[in-house]
VEXPA-320150 format. One record per residue: x, y, z of N, C-alpha, C in turn; residue in three letters. Coordinates in nm, 2 decimals. Each point is the difference from the previous one (the first is absolute). Example, Ala and Ser with C-alpha at 12.3 -4.5 7.8 and 13.67 -1.06 7.14 Angstrom:
# residues 2
((1.32, -0.57, 0.78), (-0.09, 0.12, 0.00), (0.09, 0.12, 0.00), "ALA")
((-0.04, 0.11, -0.07), (0.09, 0.11, 0.00), (-0.08, 0.11, 0.08), "SER")
***
This chain:
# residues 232
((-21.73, 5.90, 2.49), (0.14, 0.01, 0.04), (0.07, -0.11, -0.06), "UNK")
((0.11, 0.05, -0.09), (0.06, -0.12, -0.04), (0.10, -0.07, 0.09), "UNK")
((0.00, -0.17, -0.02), (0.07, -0.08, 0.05), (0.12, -0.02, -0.05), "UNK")
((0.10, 0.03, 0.10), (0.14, 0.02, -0.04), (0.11, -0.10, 0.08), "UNK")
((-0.10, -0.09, 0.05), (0.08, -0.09, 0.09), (0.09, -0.12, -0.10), "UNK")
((-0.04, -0.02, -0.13), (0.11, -0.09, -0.09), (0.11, 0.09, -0.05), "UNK")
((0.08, 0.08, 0.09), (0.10, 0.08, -0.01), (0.10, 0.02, 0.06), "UNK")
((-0.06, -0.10, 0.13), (0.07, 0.02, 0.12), (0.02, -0.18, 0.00), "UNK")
((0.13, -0.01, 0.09), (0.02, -0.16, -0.02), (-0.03, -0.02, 0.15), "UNK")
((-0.05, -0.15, 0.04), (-0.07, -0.03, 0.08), (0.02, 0.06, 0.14), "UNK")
((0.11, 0.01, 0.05), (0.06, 0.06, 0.09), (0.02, 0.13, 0.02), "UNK")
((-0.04, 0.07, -0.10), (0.01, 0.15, -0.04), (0.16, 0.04, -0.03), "UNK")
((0.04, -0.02, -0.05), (0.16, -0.02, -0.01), (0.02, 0.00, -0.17), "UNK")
((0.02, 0.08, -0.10), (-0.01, -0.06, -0.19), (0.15, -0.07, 0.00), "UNK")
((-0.01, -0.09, -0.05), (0.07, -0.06, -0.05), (0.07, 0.04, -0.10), "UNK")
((0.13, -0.04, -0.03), (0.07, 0.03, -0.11), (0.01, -0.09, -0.11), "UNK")
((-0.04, 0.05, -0.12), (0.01, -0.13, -0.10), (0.12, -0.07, -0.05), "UNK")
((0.11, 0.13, 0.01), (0.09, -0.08, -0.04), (0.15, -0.08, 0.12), "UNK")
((0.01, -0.09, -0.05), (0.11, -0.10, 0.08), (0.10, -0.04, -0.04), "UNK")
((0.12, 0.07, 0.07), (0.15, 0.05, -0.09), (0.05, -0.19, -0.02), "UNK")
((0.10, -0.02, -0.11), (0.02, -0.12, -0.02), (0.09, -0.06, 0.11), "UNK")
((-0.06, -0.17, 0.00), (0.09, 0.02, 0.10), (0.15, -0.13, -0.07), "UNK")
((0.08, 0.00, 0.08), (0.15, -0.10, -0.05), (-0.08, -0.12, -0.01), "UNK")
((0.05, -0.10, -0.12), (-0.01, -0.14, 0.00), (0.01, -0.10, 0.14), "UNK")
((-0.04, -0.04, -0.01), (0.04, -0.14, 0.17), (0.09, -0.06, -0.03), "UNK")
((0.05, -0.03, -0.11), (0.16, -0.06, 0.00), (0.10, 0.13, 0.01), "UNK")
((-0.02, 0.08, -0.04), (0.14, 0.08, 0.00), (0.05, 0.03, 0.12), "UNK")
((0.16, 0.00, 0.02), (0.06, 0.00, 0.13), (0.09, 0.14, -0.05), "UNK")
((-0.01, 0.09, 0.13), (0.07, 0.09, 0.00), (0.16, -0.04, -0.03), "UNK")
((0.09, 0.09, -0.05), (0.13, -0.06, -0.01), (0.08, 0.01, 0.13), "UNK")
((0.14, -0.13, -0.01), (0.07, -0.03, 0.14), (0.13, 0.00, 0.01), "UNK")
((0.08, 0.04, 0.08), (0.11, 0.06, -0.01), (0.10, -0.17, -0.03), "UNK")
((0.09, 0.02, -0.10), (0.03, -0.14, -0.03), (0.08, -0.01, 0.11), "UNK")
((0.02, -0.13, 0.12), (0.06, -0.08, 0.03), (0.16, 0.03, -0.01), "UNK")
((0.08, 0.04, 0.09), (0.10, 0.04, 0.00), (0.10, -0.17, -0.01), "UNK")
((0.08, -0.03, -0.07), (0.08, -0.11, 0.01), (0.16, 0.01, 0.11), "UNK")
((-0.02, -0.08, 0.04), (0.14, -0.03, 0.13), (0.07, -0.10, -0.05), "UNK")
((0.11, 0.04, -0.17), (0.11, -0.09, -0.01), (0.09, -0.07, 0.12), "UNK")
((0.05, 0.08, 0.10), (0.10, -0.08, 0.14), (-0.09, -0.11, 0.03), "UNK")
((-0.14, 0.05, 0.04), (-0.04, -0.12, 0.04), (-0.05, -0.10, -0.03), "UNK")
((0.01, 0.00, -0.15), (0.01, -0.14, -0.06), (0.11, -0.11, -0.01), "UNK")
((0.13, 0.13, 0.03), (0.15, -0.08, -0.07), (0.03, -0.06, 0.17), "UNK")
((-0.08, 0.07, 0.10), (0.00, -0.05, 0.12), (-0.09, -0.15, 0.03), "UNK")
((-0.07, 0.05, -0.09), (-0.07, -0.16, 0.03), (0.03, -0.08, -0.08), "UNK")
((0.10, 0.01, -0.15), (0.06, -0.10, -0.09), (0.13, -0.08, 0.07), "UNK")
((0.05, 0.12, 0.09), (0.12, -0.02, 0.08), (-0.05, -0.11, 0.13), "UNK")
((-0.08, 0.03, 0.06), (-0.06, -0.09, 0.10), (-0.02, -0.13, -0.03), "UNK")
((-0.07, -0.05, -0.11), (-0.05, -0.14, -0.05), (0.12, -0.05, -0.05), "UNK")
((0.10, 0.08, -0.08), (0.08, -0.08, -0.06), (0.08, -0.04, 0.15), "UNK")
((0.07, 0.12, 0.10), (0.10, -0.04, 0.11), (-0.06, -0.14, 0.09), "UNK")
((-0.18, -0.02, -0.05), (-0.03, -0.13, 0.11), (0.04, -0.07, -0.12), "UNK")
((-0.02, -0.04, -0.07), (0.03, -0.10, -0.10), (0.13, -0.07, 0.01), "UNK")
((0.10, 0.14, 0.01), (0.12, -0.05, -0.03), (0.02, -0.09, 0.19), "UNK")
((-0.06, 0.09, 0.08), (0.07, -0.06, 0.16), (-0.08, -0.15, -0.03), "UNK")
((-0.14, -0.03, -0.03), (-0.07, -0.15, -0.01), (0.06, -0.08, -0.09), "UNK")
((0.12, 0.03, -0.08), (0.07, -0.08, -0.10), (0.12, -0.02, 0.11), "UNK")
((0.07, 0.08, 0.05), (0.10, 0.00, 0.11), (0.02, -0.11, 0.06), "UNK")
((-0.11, 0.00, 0.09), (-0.02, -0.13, 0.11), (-0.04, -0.11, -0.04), "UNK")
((-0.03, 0.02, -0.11), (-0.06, -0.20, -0.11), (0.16, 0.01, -0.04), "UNK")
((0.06, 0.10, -0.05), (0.17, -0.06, -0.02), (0.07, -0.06, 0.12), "UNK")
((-0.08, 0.09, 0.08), (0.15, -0.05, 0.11), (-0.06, -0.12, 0.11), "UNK")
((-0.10, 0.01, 0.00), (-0.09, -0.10, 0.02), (0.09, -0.18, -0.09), "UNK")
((0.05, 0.04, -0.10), (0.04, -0.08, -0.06), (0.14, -0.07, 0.01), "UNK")
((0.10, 0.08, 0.08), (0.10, 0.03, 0.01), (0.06, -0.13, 0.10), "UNK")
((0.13, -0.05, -0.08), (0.00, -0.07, 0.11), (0.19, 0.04, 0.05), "UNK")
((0.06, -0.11, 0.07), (0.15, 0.06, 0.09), (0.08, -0.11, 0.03), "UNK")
((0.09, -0.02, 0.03), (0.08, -0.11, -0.01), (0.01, 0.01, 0.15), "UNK")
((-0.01, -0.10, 0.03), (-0.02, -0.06, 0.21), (0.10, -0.13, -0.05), "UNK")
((0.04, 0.00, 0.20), (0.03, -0.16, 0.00), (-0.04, -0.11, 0.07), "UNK")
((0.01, -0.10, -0.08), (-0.06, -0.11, 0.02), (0.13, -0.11, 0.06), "UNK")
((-0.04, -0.12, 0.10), (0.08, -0.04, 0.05), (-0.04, -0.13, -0.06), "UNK")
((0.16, -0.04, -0.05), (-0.04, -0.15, -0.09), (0.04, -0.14, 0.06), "UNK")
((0.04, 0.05, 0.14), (0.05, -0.14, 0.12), (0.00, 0.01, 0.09), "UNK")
((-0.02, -0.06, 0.11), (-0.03, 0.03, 0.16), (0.14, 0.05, 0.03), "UNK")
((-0.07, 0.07, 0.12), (0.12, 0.09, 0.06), (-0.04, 0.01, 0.13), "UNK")
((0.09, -0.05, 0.08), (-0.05, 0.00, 0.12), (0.02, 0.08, 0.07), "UNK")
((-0.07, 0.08, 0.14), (0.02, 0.05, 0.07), (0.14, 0.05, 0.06), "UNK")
((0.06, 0.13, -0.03), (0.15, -0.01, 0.05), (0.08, 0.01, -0.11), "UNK")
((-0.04, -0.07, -0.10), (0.11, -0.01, -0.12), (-0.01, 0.12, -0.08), "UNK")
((0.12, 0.04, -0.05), (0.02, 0.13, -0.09), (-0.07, -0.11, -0.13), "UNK")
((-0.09, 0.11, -0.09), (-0.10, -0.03, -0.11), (0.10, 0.01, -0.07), "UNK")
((0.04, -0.14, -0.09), (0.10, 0.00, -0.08), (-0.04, 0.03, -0.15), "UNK")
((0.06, 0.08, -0.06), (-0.06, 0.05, -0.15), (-0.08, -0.07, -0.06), "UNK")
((0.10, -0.13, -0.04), (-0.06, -0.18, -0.07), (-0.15, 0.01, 0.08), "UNK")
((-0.06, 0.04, 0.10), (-0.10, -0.02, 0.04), (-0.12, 0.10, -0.05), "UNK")
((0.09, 0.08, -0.09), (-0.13, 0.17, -0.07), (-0.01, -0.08, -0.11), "UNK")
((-0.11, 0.10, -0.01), (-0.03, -0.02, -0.14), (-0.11, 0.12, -0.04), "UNK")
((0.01, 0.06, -0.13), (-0.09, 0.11, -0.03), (-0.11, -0.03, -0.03), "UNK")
((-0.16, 0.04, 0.05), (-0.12, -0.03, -0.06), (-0.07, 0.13, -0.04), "UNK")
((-0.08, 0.02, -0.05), (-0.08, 0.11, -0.04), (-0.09, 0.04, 0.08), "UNK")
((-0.05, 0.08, 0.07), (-0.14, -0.02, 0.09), (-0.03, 0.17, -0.05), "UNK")
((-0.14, 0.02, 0.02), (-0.10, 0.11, 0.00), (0.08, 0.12, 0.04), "UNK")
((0.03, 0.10, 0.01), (0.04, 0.11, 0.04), (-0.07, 0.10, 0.14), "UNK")
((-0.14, -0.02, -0.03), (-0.07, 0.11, 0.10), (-0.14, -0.07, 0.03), "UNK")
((0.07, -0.12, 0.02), (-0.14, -0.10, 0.08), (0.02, 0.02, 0.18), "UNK")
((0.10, 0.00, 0.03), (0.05, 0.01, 0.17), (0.06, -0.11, 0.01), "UNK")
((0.04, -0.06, -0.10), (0.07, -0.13, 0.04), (0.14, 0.04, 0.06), "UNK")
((0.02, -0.09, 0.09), (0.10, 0.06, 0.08), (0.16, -0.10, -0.10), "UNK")
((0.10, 0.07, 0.00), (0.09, -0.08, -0.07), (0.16, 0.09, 0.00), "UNK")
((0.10, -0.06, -0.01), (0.11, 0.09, 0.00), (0.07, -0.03, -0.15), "UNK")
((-0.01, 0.13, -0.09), (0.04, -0.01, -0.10), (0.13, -0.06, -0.07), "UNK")
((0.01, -0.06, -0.10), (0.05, -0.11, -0.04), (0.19, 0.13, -0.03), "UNK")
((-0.02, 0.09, -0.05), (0.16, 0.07, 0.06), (0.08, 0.00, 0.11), "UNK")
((-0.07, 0.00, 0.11), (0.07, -0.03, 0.14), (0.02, -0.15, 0.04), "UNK")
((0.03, -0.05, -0.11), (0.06, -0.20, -0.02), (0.12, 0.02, 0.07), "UNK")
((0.07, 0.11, -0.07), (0.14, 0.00, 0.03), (0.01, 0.00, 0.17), "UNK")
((-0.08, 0.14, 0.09), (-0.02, 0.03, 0.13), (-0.05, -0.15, 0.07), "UNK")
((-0.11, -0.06, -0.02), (-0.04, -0.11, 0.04), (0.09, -0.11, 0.03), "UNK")
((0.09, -0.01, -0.07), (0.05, -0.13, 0.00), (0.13, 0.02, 0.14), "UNK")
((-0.01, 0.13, 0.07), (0.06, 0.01, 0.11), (-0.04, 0.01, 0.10), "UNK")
((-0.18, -0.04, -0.01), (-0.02, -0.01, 0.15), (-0.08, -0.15, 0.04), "UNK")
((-0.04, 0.07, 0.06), (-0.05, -0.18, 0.09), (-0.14, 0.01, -0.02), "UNK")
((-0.03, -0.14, 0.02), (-0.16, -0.08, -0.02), (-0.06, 0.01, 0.18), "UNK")
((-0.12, 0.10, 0.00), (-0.02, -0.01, 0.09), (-0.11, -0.11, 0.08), "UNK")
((-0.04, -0.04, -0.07), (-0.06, -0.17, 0.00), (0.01, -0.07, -0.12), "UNK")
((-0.05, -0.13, 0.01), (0.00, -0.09, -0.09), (-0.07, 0.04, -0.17), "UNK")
((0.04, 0.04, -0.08), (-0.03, 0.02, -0.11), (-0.01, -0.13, -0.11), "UNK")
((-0.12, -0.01, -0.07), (-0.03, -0.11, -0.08), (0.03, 0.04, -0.11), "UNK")
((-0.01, -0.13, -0.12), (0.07, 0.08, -0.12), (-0.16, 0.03, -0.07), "UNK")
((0.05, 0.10, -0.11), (-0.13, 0.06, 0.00), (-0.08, 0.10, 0.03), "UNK")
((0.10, 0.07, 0.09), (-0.10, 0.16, 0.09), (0.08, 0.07, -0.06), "UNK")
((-0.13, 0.08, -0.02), (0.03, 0.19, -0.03), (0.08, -0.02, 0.13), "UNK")
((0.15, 0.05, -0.02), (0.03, 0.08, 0.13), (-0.01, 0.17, 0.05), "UNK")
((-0.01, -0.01, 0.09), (-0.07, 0.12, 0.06), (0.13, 0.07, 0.15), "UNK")
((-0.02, 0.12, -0.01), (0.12, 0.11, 0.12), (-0.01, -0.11, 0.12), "UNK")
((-0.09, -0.08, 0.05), (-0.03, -0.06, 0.12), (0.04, -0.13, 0.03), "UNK")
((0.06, 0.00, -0.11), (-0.02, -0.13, 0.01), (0.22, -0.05, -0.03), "UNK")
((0.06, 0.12, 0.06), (0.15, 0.00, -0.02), (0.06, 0.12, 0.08), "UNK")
((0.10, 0.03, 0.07), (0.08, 0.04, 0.06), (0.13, 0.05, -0.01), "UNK")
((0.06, 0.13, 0.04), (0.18, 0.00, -0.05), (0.04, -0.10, 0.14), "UNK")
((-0.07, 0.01, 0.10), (0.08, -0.07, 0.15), (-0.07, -0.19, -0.04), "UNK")
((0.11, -0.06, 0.06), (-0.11, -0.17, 0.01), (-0.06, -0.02, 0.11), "UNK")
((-0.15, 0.00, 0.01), (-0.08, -0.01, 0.05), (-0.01, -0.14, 0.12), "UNK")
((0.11, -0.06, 0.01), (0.04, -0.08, 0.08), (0.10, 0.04, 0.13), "UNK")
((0.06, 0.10, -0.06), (0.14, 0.08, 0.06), (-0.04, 0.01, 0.13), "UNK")
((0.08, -0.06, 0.09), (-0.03, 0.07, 0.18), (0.09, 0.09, 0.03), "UNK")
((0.11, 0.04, -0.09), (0.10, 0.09, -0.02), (0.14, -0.02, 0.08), "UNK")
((-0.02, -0.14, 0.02), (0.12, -0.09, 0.07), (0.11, -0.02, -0.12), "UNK")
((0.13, -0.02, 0.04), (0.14, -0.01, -0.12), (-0.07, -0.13, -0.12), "UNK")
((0.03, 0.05, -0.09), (-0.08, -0.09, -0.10), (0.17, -0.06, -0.10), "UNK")
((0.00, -0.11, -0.03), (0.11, -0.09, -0.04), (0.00, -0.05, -0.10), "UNK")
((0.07, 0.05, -0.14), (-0.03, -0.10, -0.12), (0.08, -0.13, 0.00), "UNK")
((-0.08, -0.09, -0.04), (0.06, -0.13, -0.06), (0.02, -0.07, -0.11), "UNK")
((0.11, -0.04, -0.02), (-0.02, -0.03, -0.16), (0.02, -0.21, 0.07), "UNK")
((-0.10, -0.05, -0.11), (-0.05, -0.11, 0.07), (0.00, -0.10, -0.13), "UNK")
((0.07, -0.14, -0.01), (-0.01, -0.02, -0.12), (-0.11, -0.16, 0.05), "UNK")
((-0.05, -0.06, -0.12), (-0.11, -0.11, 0.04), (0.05, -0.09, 0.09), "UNK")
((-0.05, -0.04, 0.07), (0.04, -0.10, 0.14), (-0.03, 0.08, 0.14), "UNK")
((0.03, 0.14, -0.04), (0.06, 0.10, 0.12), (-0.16, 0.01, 0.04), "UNK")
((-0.09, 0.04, -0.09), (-0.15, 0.04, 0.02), (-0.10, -0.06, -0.01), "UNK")
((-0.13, -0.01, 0.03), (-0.08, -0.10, -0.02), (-0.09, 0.10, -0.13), "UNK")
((-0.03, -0.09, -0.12), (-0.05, 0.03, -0.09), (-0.14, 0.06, 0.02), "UNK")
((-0.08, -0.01, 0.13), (-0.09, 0.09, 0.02), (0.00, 0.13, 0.08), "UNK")
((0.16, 0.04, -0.02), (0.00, 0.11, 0.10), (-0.07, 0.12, -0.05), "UNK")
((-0.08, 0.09, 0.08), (-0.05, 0.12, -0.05), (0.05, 0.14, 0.10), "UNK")
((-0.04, 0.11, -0.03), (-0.01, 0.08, 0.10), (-0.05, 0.00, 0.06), "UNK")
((0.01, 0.04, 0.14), (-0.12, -0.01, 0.12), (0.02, -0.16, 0.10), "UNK")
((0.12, -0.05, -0.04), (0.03, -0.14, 0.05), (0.01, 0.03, 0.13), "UNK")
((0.04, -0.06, 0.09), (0.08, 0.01, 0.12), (0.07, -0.16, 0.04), "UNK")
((0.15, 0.09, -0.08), (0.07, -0.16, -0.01), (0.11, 0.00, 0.15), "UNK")
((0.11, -0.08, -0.01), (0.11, 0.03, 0.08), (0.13, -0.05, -0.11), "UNK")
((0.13, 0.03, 0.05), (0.08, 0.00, -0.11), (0.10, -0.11, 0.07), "UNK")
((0.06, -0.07, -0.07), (0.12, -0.10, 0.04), (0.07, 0.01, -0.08), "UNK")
((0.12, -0.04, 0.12), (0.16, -0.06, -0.07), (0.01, -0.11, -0.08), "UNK")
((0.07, 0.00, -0.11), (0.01, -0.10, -0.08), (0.16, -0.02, -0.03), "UNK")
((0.09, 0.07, 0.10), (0.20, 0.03, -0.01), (0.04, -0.13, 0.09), "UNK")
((0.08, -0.05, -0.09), (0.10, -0.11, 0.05), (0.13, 0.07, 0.07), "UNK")
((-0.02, 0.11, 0.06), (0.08, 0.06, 0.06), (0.14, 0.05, -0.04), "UNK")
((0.03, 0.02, -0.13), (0.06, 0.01, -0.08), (0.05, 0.16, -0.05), "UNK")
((-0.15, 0.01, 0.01), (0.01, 0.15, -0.07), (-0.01, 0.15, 0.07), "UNK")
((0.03, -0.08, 0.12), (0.09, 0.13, 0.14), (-0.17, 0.07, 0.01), "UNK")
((-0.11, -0.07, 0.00), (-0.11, 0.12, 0.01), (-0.07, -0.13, 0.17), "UNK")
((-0.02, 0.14, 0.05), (-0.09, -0.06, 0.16), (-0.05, -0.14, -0.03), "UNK")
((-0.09, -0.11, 0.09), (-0.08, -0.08, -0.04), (0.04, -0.12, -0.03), "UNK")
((-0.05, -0.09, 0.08), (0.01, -0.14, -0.14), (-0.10, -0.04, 0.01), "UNK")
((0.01, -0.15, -0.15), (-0.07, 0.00, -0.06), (-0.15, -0.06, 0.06), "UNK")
((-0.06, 0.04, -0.01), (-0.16, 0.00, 0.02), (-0.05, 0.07, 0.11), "UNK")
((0.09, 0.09, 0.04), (-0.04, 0.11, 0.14), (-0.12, 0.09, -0.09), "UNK")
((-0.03, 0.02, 0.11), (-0.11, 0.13, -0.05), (0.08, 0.15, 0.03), "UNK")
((0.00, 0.10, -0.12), (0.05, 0.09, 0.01), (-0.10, 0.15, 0.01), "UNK")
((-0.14, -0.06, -0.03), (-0.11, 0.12, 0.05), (-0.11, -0.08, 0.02), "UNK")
((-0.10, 0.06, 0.06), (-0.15, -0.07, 0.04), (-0.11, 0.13, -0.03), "UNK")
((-0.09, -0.02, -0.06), (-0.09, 0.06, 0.03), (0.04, 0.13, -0.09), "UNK")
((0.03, -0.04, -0.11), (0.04, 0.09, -0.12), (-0.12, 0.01, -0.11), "UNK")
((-0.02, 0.10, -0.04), (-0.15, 0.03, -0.10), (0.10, 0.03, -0.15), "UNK")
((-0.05, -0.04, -0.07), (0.01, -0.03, -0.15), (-0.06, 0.14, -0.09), "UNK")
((0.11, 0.12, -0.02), (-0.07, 0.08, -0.04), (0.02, 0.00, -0.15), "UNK")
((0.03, -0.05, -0.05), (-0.01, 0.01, -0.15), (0.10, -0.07, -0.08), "UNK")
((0.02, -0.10, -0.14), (0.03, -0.06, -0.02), (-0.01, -0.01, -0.16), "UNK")
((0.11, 0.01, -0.05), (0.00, -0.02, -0.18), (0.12, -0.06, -0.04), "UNK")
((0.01, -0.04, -0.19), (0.11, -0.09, -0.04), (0.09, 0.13, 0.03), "UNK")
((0.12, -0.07, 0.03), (0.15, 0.09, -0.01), (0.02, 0.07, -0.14), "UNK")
((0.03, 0.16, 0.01), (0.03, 0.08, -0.14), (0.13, -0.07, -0.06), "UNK")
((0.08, -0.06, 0.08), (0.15, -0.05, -0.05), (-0.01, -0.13, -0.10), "UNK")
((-0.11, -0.08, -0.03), (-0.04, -0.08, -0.06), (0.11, -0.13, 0.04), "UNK")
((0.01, -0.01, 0.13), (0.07, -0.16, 0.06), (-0.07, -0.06, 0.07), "UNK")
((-0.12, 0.02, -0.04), (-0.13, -0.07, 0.01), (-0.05, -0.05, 0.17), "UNK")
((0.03, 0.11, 0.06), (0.00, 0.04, 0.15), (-0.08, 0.09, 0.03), "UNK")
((-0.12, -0.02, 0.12), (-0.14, 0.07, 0.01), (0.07, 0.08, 0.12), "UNK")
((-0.01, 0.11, -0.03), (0.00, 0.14, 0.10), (-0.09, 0.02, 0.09), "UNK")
((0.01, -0.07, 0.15), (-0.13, 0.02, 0.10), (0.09, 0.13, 0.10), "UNK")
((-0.11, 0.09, 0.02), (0.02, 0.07, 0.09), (-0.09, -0.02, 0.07), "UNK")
((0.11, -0.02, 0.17), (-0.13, -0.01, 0.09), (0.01, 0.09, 0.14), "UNK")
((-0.06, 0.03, 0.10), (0.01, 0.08, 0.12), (0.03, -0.05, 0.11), "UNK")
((0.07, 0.01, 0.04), (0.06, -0.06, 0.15), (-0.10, 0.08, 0.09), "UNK")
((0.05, -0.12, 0.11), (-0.13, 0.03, 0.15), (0.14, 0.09, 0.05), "UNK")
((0.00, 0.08, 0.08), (0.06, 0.04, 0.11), (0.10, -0.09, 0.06), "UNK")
((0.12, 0.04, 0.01), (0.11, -0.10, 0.08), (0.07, -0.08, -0.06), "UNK")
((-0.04, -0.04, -0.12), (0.02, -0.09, -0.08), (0.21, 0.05, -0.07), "UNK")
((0.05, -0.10, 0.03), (0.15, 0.03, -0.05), (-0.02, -0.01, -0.20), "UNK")
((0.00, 0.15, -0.07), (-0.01, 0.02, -0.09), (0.11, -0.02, -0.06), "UNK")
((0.08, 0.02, 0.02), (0.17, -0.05, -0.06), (0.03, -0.16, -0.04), "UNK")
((-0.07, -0.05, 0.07), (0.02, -0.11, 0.01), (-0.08, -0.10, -0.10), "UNK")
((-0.18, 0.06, -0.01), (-0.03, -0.06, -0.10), (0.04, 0.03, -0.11), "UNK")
((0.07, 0.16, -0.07), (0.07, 0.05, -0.06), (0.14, -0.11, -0.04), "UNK")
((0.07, 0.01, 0.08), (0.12, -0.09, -0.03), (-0.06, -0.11, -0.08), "UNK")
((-0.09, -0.08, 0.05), (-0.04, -0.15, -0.04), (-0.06, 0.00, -0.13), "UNK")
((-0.09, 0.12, -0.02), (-0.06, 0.01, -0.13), (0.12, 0.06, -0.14), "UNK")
((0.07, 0.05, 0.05), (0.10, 0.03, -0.10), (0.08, -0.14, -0.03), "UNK")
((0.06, -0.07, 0.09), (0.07, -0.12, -0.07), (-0.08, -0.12, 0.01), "UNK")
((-0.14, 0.03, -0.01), (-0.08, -0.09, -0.04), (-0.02, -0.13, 0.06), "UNK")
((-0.04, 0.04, 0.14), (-0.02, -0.09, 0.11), (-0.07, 0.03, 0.09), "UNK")
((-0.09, 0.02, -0.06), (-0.18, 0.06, 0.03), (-0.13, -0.06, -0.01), "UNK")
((-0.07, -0.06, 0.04), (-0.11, -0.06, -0.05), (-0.12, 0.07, 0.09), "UNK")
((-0.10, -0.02, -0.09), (-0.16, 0.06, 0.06), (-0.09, -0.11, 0.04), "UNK")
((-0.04, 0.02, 0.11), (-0.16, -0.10, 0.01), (-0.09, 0.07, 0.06), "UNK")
((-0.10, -0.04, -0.04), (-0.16, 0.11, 0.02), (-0.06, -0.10, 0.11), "UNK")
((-0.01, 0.15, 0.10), (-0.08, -0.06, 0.11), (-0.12, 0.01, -0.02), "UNK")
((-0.09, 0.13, 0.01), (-0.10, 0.07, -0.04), (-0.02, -0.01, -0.16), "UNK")
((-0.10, -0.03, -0.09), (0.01, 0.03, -0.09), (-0.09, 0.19, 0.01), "UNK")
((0.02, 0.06, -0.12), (-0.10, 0.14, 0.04), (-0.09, -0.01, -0.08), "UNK")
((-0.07, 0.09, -0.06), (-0.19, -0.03, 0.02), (0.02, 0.06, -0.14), "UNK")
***
């Protein structure tokens, strides 16, 4: 009986001799090319440049500076900030410095020092008033006062009393060395605009006080000041 078992493959299964070829190991099937999104490049060219330009922005303004005022002489509490006392300085723009810009010189120089100002300060909204910050809102009396009449340390915030200095002459109440007010506050005080070299004290009467009277005296110039209180 012939042997027919080298015919059959081990498993009983024949094998096929031939084995279809197969693709290289490098070759890649083909891929759909990559669709391009011009907007959202000019979107992202637009983005870098708009931070660029804002981070150039704030180093400019960062740089920036503004005309403030500077106060170049004491000014005391009370007293209207006299122009002669500004002066324009430069300061930072958007640091938080507090300051009142140097255009409202003109506005400034009509209100009042609400305390003692040194020379040398940034001045600042707080530090001035349109009302005088001394005002009890009692009848307030200008005087025109020439040297002798006043004492060369008079400031605002005094608390003087006022005398007769009339040889009785000049038909006004008083003689001479009466006291014609007491307990009078010193609200503010500058050279005379008339240039007769006569200091302009305005001051506030206490209650009761005959206003006419120191009126009359200070007009024909028979008025004198002495400081009781000096103020602070």
């Amino acid at each position: 009986m012939a042997n027919d078992r080298g015919t059959l493959s081990r498993g009983g299964v024949q094998q096929d001799p031939w084995v279809g070829p197969t693709a290289p190991a490098g070759r890649r099937l083909p891929s759909t090319p990559r669709e391009r999104k011009p907007a959202l490049a000019v979107l992202a060219v637009l983005l870098i440049v708009g931070g660029a330009l804002a981070a150039g922005l704030v180093v400019v303004r960062s740089g920036q500076r503004v005309g403030a005022i500077e106060i170049t002489a004491p000014v005391t509490a009370g007293e209207l900030v006299p122009a002669s006392a500004m002066s324009e300085v430069m300061v930072p723009g958007d640091t938080g410095v507090r300051y009142v810009a140097w255009r409202e010189e003109s506005v400034v120089a009509q209100w009042y020092a609400t305390e003692n100002i040194a020379e040398g300060t940034l001045l600042d909204q707080g530090m001035i008033s349109q009302s005088n910050p001394l005002s009890k809102n009692e009848p307030e009396v200008g005087l025109a006062l020439k040297d002798g009449q006043l004492p060369v340390s008079l400031q605002p915030g005094d608390t003087i009393s006022i005398y007769s200095t009339s040889n009785a002459s000049n038909g006004c109440p008083g003689k001479s060395g009466g006291v014609l007010a007491q307990d009078v506050t010193v609200v503010s005080l500058s050279a005379s605009a008339t240039g007769t070299g006569t200091t302009d004290v305005v001051v506030e009467m206490p209650p009761g006080t005959d206003v006419g009277t120191v009126m009359c005296n200070s007009a024909n110039g028979t008025a004198g000041i002495a400081i009781i209180t000096q103020g602070a």
